[in-house]
C-alpha positions as CSV (number, residue, x, y, z in Angstrom):
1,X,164.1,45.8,108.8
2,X,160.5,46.7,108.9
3,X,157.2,44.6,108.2
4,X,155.1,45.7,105.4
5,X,152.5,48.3,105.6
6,X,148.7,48.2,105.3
7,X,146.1,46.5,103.3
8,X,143.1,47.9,101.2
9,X,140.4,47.0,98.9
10,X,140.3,47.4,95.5
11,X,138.5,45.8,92.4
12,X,139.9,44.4,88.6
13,X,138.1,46.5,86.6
14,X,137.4,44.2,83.5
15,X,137.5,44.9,79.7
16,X,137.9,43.8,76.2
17,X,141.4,43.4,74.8
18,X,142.0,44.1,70.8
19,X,145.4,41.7,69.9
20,X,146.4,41.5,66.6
21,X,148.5,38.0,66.0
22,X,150.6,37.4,62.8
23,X,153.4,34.6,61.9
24,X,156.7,36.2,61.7
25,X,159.4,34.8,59.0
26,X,163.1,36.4,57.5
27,X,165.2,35.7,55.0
28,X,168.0,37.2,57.3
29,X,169.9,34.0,58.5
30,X,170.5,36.0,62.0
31,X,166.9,35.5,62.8
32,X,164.6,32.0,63.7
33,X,162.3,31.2,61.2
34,X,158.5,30.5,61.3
35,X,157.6,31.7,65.2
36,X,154.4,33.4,66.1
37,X,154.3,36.8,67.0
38,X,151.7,39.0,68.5
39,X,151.4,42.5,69.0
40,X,149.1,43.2,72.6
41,X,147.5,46.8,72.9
42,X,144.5,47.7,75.1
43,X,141.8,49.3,73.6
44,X,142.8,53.5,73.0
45,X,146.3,52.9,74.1
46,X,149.1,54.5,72.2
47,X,152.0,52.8,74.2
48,X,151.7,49.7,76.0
49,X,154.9,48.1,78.1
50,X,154.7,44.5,79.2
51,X,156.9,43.5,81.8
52,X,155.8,40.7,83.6
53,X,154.5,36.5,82.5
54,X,154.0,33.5,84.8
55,X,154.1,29.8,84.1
56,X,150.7,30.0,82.6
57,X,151.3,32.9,80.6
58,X,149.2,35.4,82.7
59,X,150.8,39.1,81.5
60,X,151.3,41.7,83.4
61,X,151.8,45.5,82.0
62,X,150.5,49.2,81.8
63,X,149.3,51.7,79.1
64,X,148.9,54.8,78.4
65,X,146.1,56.7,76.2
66,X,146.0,59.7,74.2
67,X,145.2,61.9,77.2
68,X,148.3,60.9,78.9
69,X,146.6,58.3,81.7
70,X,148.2,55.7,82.9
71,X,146.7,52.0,84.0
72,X,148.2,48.7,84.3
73,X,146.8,45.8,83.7
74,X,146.3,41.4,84.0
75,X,146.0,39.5,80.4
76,X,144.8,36.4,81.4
77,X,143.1,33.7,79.4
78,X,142.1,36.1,76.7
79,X,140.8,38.9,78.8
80,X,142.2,41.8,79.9
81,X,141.6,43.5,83.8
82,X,142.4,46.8,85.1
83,X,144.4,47.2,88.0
84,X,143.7,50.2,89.6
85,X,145.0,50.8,93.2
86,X,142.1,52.7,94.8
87,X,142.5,56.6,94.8
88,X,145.8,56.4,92.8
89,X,146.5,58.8,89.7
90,X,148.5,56.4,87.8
91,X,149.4,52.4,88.8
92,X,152.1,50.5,87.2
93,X,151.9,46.4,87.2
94,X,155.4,45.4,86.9
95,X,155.3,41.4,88.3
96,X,153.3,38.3,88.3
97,X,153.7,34.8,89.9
98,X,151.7,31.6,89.1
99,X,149.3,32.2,92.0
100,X,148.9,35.9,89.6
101,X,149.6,37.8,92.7
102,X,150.9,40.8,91.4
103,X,153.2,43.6,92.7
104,X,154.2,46.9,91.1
105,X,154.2,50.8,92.1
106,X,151.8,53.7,92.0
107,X,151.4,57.3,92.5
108,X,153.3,58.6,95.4
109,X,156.1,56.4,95.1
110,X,154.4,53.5,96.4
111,X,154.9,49.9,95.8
112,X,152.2,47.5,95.9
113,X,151.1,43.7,96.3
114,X,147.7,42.7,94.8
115,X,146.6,39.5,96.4
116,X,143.1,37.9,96.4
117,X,141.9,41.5,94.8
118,X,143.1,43.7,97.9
119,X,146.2,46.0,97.5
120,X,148.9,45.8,100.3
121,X,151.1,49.0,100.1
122,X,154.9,48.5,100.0
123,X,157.0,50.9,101.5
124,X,160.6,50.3,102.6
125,X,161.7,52.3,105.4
126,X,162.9,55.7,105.3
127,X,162.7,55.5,101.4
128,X,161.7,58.1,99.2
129,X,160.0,55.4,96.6
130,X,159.6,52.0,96.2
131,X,159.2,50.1,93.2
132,X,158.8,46.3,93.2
133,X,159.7,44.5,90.2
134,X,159.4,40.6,90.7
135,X,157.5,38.2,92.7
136,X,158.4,34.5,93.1
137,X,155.9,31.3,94.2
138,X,157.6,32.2,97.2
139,X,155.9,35.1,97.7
140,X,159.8,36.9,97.2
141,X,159.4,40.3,96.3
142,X,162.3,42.1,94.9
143,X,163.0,45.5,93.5
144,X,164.8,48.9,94.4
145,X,164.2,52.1,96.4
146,X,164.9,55.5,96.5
147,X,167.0,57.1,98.8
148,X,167.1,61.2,99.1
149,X,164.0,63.6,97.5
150,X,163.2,61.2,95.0
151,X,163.9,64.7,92.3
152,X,166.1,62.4,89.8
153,X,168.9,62.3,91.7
154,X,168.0,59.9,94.1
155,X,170.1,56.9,94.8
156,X,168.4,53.6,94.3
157,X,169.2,50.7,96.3
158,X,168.2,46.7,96.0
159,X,165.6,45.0,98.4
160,X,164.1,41.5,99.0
161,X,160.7,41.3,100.8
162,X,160.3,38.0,102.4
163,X,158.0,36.9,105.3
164,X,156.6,40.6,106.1
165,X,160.5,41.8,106.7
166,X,162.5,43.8,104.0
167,X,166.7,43.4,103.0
168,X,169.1,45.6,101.1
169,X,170.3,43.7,98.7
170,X,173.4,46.0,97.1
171,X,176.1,44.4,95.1
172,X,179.4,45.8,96.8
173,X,180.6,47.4,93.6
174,X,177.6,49.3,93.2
175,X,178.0,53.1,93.1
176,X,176.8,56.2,91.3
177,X,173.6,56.8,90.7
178,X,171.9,53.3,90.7
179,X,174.0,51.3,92.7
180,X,171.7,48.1,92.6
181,X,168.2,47.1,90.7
182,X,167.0,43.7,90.6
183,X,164.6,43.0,87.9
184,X,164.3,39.1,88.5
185,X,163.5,36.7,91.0
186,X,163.3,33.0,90.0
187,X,161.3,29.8,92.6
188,X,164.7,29.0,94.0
189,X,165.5,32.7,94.8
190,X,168.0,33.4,92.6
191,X,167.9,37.0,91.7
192,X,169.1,38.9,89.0
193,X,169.5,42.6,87.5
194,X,171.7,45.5,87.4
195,X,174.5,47.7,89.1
196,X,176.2,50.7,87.9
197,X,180.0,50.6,88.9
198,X,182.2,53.7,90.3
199,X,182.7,54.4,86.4
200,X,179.1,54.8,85.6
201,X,179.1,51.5,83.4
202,X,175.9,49.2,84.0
203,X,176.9,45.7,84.5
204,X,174.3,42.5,85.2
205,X,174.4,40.7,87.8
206,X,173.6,37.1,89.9
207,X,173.1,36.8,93.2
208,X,172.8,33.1,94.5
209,X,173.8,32.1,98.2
210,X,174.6,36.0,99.2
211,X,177.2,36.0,96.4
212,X,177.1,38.6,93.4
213,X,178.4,37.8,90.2
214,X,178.8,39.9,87.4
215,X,177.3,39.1,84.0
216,X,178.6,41.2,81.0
217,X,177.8,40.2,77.5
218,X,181.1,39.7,75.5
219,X,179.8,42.0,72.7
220,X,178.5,44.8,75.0
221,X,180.1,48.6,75.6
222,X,179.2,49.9,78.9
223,X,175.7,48.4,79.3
224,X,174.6,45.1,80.4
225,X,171.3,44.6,81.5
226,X,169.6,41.2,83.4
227,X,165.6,41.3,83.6
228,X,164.8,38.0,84.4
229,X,165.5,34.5,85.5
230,X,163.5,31.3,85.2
231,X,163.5,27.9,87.2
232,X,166.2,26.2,85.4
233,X,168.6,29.6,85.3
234,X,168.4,31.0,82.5
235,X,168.5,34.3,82.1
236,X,167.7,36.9,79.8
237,X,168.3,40.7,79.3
238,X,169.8,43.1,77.1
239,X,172.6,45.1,76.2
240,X,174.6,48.0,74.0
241,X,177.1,47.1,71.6
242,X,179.9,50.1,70.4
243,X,177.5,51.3,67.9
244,X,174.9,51.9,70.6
245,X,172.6,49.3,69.3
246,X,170.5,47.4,72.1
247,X,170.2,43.7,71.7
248,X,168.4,41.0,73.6
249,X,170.1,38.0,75.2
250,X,169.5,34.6,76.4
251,X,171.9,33.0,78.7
252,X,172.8,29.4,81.0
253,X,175.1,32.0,82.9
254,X,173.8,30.5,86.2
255,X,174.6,27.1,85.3
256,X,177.4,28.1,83.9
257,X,178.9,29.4,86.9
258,X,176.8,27.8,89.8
259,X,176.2,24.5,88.7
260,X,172.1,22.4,88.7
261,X,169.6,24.4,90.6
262,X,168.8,23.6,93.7
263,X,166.4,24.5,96.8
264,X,165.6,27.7,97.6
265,X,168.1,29.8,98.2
266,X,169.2,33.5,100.1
């Protein structure tokens, strides 16, 4: 186990954001009526991914323009920031807590923590990439690494970053090609995310008190997928059904199975 690495400057580069907002309703009985739905796209983007929101609805994402360039970037409070990490070619913002310190990965295979607008680079040991996903009010960090050339055949692996020293975090029937990826990270450190199995089947997982349990939707055919967590345990994700249709999911599969939350956790 290793401390994290070192620490440079780097600016938000602000800018206007375009969103379009419209109320969504369906005569399909499948589907909740009367919410509000709104479409976020930075200005000259023609794909836009948004992966990460705190408690105060701060976003986190990246886009990509016409040209092919890459940026991530903070919607907060209307307005939308740039995150560039400072002599990257592309950087990816992938999670947000509610003190909107954000982590994610850049060029080079580099993960990232942007606190107090200076970039920390994240590197765990000996790994060919890192690539954080989540970040609690902890200050948890979680997400995978790469182990071998990093060509596409790379193994990834699970880790936790807490107080400056990094963990594996593998679930033991993890094998193939990504044997553990944790998306999720709640404040009581419950995390959540994926595992491919011996078979090549991706199954979710939980992993509370140095236990793993698996989470497979009752509907899904070979894919099962958790992203995230919240305080209270729920959980949400997606998965394939036989027709090879993705669908979303909500679940109280943590209280389910673990009982109320409690204090922070391994």
């Amino acid at each position: 186990m290793r401390r994290i690495g070192r620490s440079v400057a780097g600016a938000l580069t602000l800018a206007a954001l375009v969103v379009g907002q419209a109320s969504i309703g369906t005569t399909a009985s499948r589907h909740a009526q009367g919410y509000s739905f709104r479409t976020i796209d930075p200005p000259g983007s023609v794909s836009t991914f948004l992966f990460g929101i705190n408690a105060r609805g701060d976003i986190v994402g990246q886009s990509t323009d016409a040209a092919g360039a890459t940026q991530a970037f903070l919607l907060s409070r209307g307005r939308l920031r740039v995150i560039r990490v400072p002599g990257a070619a592309a950087t990816r913002a992938r999670g947000i807590n509610s003190w909107r310190e954000i982590v994610g990965v850049y060029s080079g295979g580099h993960g990232f923590l942007l606190r107090r607008g200076r970039f920390t680079q994240l590197d765990f040991p000996g790994a060919c990439a890192t690539l954080p996903n989540a970040i609690n009010d902890a200050r948890d960090i979680v997400g995978d690494y790469g182990v071998g050339t990093c060509d596409g055949t790379e193994e990834h692996h699970g880790f936790r970053l807490r107080d400056s020293t990094y963990s594996t975090l593998d679930d033991p029937d993890g094998a193939y090609q990504y044997v553990t990826v944790p998306y999720g990270i709640n404040a009581r450190g419950r995390v959540v995310g994926t595992y491919d199995d011996a078979a090549g089947l991706t199954h979710g997982f939980l992993l509370r008190r140095g236990t793993f349990t698996d989470i497979d939707a009752p509907d899904a055919f070979g894919v099962t997928r958790c992203f995230g967590i919240n305080v209270r345990g729920w959980i949400v994700g997606d998965y394939f059904d036989a027709a090879g249709v993705r669908h979303g999911f909500l679940t109280d599969f943590a209280l389910a199975v673990n009982g109320p939350c409690g204090a922070r956790q391994s």
